[in-house]
BALOBA-1460 file (C-alpha; in Angstrom, 3 decimals):
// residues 67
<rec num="1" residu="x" x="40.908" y="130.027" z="-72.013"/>
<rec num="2" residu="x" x="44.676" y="130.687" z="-73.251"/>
<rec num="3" residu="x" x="43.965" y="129.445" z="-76.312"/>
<rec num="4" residu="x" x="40.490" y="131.268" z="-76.846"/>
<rec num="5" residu="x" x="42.494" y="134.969" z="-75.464"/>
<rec num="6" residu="x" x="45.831" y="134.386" z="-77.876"/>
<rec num="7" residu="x" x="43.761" y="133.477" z="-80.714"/>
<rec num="8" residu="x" x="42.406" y="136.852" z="-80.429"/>
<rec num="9" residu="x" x="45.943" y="138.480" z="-80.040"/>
<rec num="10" residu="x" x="45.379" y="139.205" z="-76.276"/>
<rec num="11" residu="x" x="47.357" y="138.538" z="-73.390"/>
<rec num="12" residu="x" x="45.265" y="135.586" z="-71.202"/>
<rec num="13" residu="x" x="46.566" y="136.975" z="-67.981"/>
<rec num="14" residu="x" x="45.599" y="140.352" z="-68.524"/>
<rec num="15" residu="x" x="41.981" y="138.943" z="-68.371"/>
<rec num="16" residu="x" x="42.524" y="136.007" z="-66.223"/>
<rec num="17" residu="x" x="43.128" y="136.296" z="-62.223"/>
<rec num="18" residu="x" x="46.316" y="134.778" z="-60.762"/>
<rec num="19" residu="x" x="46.050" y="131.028" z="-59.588"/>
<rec num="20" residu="x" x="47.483" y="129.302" z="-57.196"/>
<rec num="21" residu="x" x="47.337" y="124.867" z="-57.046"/>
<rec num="22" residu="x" x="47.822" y="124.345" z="-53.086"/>
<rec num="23" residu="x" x="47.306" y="120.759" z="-51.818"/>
<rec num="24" residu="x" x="45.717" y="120.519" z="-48.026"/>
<rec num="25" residu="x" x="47.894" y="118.472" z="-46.152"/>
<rec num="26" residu="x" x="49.358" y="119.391" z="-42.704"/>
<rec num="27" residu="x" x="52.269" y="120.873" z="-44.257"/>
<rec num="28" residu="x" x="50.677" y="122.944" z="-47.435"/>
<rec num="29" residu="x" x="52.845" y="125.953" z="-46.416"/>
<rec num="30" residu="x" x="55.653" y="124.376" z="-46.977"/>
<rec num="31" residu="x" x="54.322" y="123.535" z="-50.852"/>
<rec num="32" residu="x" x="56.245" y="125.853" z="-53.180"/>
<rec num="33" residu="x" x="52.597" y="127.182" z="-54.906"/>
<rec num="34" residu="x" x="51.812" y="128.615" z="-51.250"/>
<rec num="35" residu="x" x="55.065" y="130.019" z="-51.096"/>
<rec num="36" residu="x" x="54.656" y="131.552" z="-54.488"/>
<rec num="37" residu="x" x="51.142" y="133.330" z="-52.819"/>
<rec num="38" residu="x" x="52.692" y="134.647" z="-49.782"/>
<rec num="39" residu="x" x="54.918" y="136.549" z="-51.598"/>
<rec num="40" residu="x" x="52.478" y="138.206" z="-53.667"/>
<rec num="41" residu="x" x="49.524" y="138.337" z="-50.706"/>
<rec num="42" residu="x" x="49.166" y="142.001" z="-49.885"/>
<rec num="43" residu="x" x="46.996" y="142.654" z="-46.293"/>
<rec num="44" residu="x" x="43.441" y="143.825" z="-47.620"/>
<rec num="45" residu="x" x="43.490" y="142.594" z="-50.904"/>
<rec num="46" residu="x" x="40.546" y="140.314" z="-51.829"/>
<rec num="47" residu="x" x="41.329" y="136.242" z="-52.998"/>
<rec num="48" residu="x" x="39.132" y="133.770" z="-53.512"/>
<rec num="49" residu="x" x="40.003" y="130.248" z="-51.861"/>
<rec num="50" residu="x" x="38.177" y="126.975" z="-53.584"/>
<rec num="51" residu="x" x="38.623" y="123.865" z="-52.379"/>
<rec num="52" residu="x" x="38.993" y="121.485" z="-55.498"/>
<rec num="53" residu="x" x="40.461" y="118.388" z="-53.881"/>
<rec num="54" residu="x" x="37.267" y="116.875" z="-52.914"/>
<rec num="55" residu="x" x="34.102" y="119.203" z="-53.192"/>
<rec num="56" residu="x" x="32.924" y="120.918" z="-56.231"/>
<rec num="57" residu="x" x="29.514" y="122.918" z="-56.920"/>
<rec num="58" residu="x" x="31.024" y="125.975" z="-55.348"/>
<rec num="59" residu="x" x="30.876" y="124.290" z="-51.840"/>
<rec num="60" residu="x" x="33.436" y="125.621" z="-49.309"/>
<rec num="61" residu="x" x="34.398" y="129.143" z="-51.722"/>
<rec num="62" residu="x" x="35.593" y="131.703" z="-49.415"/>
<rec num="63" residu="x" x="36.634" y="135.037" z="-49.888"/>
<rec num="64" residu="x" x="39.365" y="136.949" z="-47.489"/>
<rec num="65" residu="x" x="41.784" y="139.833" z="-47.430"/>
<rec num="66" residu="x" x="43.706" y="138.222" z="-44.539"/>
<rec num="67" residu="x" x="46.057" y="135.249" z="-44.272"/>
């Protein structure tokens, strides 16, 4: 996708949603990507979580505007 948006001359996250790689283990908030989100998280806003560990196929999305 960054390759397909600069060959066009446009800026990939401009069109491209902000991701965040957090393992699940007992201790993901201590994992510097989940940091990274809590800093940007604003109350209401709407994410998407996707488990990619072990499922695929969309199984497990969620979508939530609180931590």
């Amino acid at each position: 996708m960054h390759r397909y948006y600069t060959q066009k001359s446009l800026d990939p996250f401009h069109y491209l949603p902000e991701t965040y790689l957090v393992p699940l283990k007992k201790s993901f908030e201590e994992h510097i990507n989940f940091k990274c989100f809590r800093k940007v998280f604003k109350e209401g806003e709407m994410w998407i979580y996707k488990p990619g560990e072990s499922s695929n196929r969309g199984n497990g999305i969620k979508v939530f505007n609180n931590l």
